[in-house]
Backbone as a printed PyTorch tensor [residue, N CA C, xyz], in Angstrom:
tensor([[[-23.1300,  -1.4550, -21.6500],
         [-22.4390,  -0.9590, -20.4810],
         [-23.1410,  -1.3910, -19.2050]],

        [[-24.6250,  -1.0560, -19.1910],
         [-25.0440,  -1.8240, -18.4720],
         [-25.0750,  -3.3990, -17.7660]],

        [[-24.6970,  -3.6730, -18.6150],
         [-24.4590,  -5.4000, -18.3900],
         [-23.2280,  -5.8630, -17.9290]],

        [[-22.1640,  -5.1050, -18.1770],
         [-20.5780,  -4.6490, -18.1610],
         [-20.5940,  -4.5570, -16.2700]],

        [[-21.1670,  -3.7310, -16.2110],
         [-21.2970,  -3.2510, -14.8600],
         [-22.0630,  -4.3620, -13.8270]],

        [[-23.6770,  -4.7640, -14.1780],
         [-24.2470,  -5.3820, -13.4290],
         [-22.8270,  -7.0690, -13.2080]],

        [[-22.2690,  -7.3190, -14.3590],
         [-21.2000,  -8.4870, -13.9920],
         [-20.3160,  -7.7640, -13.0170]],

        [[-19.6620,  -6.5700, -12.9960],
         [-18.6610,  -6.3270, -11.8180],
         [-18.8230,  -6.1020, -10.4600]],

        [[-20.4210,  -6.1110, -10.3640],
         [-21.1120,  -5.3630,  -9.3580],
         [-20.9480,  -7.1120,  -8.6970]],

        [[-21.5140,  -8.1590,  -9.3770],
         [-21.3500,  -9.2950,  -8.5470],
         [-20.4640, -10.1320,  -7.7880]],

        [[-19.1380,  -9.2390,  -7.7380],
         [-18.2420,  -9.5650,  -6.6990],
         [-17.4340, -10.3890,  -7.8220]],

        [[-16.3370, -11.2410,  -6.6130],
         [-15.1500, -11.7720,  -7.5080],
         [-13.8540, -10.6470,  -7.0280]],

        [[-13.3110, -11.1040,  -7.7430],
         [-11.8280, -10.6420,  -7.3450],
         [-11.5690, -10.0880,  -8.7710]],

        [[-11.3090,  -8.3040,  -8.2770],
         [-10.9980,  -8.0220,  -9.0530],
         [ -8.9950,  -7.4160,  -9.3240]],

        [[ -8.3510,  -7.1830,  -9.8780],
         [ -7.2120,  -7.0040, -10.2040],
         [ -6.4470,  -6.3310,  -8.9780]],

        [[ -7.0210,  -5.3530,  -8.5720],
         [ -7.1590,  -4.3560,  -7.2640],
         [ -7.3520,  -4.6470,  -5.9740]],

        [[ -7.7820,  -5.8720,  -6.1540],
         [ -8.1840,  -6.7630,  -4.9170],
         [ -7.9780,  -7.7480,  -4.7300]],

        [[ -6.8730,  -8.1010,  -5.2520],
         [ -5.9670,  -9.7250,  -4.9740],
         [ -5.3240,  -9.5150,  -4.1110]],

        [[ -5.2560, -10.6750,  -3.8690],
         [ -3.5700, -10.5970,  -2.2040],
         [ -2.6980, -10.3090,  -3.2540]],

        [[ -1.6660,  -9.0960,  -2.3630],
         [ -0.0600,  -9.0330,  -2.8800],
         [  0.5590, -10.0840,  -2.1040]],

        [[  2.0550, -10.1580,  -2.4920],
         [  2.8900, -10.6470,  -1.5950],
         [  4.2130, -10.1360,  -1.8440]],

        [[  4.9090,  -9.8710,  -1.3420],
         [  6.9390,  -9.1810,  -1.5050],
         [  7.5520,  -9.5300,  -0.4330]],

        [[  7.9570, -10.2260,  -0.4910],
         [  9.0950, -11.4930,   0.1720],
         [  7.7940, -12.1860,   1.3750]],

        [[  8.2540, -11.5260,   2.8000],
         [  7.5510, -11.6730,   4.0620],
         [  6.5410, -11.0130,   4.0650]],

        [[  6.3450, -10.3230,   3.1000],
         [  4.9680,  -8.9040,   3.3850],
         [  3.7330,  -9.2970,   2.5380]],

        [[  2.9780,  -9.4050,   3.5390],
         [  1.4720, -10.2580,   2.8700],
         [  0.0980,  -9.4520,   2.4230]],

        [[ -0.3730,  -8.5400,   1.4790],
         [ -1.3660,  -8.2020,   1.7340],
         [ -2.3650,  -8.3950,   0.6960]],

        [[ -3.7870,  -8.1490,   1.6630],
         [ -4.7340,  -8.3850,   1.2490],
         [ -6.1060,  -7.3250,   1.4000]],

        [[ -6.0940,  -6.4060,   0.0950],
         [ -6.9170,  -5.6910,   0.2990],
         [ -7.9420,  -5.9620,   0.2960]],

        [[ -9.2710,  -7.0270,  -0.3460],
         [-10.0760,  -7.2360,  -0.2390],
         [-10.6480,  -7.2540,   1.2790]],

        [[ -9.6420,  -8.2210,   2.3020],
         [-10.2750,  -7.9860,   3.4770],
         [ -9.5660,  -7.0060,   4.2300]],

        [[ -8.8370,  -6.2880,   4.1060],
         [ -8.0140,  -5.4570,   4.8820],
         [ -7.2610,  -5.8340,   5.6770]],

        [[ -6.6290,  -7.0890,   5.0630],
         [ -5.4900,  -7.6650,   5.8910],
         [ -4.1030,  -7.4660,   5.6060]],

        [[ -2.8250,  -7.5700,   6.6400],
         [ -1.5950,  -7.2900,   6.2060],
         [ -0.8880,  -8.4630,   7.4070]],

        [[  0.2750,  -9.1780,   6.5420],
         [  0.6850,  -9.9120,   7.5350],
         [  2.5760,  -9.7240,   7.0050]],

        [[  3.0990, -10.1230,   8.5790],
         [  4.4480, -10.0140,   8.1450],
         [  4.9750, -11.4360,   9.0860]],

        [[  5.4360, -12.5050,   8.1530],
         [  5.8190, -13.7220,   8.7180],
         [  4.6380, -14.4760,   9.3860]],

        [[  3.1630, -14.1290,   8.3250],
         [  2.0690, -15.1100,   9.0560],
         [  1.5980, -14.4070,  10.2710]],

        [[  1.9490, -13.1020,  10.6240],
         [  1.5040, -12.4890,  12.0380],
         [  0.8990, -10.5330,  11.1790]],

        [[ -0.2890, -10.5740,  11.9480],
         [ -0.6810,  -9.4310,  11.3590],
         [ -0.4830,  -8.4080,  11.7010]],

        [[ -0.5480,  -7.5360,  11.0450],
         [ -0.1360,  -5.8920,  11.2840],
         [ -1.7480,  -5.0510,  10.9100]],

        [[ -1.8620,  -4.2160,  11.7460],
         [ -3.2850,  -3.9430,  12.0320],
         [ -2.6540,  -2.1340,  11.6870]],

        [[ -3.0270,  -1.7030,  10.2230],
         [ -2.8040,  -0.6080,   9.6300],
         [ -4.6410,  -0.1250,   9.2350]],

        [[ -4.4190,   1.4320,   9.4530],
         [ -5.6340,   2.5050,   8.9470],
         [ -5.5900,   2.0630,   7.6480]],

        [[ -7.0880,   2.9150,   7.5460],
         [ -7.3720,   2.9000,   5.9450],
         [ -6.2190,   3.7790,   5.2240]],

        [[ -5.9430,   4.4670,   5.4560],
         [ -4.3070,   5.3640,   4.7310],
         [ -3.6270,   4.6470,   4.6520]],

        [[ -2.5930,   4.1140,   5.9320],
         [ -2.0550,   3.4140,   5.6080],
         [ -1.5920,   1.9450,   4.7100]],

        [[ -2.8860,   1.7300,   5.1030],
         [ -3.2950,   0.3330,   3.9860],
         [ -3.4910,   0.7210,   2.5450]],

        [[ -4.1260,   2.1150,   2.1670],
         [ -4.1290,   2.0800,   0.5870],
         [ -2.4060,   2.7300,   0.2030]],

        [[ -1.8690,   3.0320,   0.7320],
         [ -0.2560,   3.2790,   0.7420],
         [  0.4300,   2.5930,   0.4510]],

        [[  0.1080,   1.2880,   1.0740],
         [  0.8330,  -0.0740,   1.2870],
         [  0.5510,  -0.7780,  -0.2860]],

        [[ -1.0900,  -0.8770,  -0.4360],
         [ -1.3610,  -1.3290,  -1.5780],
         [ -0.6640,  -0.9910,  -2.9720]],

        [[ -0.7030,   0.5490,  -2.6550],
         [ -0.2850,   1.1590,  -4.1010],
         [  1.5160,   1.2560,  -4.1190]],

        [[  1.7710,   0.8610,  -2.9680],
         [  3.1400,   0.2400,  -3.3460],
         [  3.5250,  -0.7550,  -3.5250]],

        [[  2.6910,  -1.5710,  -3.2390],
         [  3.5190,  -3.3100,  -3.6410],
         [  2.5470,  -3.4300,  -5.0100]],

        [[  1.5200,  -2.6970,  -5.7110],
         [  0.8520,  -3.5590,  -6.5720],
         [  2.3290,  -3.1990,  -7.3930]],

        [[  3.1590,  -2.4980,  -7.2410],
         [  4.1340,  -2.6370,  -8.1570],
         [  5.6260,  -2.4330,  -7.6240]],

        [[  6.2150,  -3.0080,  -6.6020],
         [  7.4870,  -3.3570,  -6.0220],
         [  8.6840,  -2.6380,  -6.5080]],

        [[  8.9060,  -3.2680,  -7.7540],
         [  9.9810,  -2.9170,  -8.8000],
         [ 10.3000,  -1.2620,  -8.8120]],

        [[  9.1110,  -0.9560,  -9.1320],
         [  8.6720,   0.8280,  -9.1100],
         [  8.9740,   1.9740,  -8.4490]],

        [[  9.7740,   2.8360,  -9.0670],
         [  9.1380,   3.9410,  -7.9370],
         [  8.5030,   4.9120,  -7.9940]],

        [[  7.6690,   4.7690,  -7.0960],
         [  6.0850,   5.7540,  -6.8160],
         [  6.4970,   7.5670,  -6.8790]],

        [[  6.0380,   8.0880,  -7.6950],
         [  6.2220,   9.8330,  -7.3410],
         [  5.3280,  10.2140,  -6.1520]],

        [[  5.7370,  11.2220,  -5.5950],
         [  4.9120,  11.6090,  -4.1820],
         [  3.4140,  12.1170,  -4.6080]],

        [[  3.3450,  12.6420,  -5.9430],
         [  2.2020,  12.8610,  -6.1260],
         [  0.9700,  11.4220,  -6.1800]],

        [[  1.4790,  10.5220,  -6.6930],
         [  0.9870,   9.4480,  -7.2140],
         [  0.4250,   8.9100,  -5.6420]],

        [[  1.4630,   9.0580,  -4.5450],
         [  1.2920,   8.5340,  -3.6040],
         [  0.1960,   9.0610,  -3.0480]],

        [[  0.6160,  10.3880,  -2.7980],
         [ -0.8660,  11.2660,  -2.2250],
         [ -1.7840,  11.1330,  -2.3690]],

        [[ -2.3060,  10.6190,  -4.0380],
         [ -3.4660,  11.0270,  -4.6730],
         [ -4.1050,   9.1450,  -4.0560]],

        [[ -3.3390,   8.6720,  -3.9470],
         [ -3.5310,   7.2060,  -3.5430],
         [ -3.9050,   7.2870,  -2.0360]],

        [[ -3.7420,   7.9560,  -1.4730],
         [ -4.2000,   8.1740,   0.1700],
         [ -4.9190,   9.0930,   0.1730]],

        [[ -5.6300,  10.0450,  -0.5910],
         [ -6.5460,  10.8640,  -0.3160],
         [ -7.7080,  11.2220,  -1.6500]],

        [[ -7.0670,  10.4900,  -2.6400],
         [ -7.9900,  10.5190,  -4.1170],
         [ -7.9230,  11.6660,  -4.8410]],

        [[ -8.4220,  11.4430,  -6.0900],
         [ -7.9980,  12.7350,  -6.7090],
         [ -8.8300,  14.0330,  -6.4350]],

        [[ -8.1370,  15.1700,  -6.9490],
         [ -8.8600,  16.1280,  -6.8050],
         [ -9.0250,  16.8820,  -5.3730]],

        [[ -8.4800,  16.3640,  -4.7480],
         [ -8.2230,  16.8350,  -3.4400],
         [ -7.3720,  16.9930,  -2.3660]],

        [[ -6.7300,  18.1650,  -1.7550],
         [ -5.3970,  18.6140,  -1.7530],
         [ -5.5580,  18.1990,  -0.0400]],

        [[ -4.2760,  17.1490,  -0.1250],
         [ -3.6800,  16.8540,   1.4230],
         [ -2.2930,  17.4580,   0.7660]],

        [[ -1.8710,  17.8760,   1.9180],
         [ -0.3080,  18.5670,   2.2560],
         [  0.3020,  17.3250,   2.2150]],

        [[  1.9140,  16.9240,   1.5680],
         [  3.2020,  16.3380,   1.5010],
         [  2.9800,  15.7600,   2.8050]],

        [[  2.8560,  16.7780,   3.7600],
         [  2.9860,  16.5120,   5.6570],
         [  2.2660,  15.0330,   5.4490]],

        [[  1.1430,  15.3370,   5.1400],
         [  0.1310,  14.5360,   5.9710],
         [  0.7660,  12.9410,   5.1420]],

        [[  0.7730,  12.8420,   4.1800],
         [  1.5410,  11.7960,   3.2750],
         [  2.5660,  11.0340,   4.3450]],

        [[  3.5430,  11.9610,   4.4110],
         [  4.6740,  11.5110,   5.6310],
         [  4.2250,  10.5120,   6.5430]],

        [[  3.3510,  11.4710,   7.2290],
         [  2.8060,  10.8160,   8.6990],
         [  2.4100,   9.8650,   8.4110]],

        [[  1.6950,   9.2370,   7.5850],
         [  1.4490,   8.3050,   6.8900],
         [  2.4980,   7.1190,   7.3580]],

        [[  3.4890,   7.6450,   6.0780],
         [  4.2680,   6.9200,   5.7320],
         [  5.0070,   6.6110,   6.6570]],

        [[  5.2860,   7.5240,   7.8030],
         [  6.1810,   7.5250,   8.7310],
         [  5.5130,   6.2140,   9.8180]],

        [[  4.2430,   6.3710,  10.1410],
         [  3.3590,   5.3050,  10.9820],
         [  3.6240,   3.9060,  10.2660]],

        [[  3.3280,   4.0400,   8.9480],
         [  3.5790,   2.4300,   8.5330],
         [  4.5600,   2.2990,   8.6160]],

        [[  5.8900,   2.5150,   8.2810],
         [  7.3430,   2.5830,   8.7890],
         [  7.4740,   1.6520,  10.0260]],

        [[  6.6420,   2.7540,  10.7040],
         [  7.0440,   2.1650,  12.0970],
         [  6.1090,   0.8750,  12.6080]],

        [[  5.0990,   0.9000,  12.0340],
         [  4.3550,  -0.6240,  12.4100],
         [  4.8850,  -1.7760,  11.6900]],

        [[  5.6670,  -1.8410,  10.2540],
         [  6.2340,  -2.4940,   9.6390],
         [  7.5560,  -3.1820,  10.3130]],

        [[  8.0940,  -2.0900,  10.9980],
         [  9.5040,  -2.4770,  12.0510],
         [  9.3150,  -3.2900,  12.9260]],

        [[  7.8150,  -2.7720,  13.5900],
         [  7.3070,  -3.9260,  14.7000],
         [  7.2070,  -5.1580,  14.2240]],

        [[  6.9480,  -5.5830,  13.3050],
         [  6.5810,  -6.2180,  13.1110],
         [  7.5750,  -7.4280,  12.3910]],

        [[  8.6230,  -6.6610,  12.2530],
         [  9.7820,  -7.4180,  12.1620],
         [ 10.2880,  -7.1950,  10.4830]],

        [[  9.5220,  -5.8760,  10.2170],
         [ 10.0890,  -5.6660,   8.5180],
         [ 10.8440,  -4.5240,   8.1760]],

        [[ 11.7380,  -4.1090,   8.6200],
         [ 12.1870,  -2.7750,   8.9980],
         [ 12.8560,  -2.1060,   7.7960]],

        [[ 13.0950,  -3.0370,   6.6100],
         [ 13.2950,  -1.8840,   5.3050],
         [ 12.6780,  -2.2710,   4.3210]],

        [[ 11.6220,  -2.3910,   4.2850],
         [ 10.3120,  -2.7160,   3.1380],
         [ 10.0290,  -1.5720,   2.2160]],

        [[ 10.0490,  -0.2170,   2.8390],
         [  9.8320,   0.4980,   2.1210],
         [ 11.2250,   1.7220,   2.2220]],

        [[ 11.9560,   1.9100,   0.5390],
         [ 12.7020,   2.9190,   0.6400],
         [ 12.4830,   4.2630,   0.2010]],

        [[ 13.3350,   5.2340,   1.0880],
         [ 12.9640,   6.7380,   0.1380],
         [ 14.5460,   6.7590,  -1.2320]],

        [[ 13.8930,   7.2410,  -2.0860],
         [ 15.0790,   7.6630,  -2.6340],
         [ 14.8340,   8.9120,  -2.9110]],

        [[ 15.5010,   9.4810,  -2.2620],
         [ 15.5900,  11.0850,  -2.2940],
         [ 15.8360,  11.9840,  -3.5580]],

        [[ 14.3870,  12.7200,  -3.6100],
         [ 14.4120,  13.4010,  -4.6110],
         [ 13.7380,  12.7310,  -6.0370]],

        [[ 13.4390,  11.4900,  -5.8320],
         [ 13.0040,  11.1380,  -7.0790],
         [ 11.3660,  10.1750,  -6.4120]],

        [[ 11.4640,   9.5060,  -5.1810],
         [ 10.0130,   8.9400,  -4.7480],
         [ 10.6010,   8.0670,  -3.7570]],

        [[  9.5180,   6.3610,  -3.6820],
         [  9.4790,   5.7690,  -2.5030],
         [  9.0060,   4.3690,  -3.8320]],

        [[ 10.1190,   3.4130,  -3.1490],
         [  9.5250,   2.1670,  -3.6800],
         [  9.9260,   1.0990,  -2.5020]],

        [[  9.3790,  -0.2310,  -3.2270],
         [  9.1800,  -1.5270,  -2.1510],
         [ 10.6820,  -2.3740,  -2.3090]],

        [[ 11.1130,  -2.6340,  -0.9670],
         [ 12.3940,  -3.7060,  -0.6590],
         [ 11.7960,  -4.7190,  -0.0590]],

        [[ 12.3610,  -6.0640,  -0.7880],
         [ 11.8360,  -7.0890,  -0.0330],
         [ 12.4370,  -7.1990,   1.3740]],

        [[ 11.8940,  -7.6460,   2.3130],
         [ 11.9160,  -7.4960,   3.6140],
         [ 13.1970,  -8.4710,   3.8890]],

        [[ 13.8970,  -7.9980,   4.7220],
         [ 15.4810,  -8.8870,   4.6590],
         [ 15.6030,  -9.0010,   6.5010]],

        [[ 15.5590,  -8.0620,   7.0650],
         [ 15.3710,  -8.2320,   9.0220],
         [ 13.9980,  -8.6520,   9.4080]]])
């Protein structure tokens, strides 16, 4: 195990830390980058692990719990609210930016990724 570890500890790219991509929407968690049409979008650490844990799987849709626990980690209780605001800020920096339905709600069941079409 030891040895297991000292190899992951030496960097590389791990699974978690590859660039995504979904249509126009570019990201890159390793450096904390996000781009929409080659132009960047300058998102918080929330917002950015939000972003992540929705495109590592597009197709998907995310339960709100899943989401939460992805913006604040486990074991520790943020309110629905604070999730929103979240979600609601990237929303709106995503629009700026010229991606305005990347991410949908479907009501009552979660939130998954649309490839960017405006």
């Amino acid at each position: 195990m030891a040895r297991i570890k000292a190899i992951l500890r030496r960097g590389g790219t791990t699974p978690e830390n590859q660039p995504l991509r979904h249509g126009v929407l570019e990201v890159d968690p390793a450096r904390h980058l996000t781009r929409v049409r080659g132009e960047v979008v300058a998102l918080t650490a929330r917002e950015m692990d939000l972003l992540v844990k929705l495109m590592t799987r597009p197709d998907q849709v995310h339960l709100r719990p899943a989401l939460v626990d992805a913006i604040s980690g486990v074991n520790i209780h943020v309110s629905d609210r604070t999730m929103d605001s979240h979600l609601r800020n990237l929303r709106a920096k995503l629009r700026a930016a010229g991606c305005a339905d990347a991410i949908d709600t479907m009501h009552g069941i979660g939130i998954r990724m649309e490839p960017c079409t405006t």
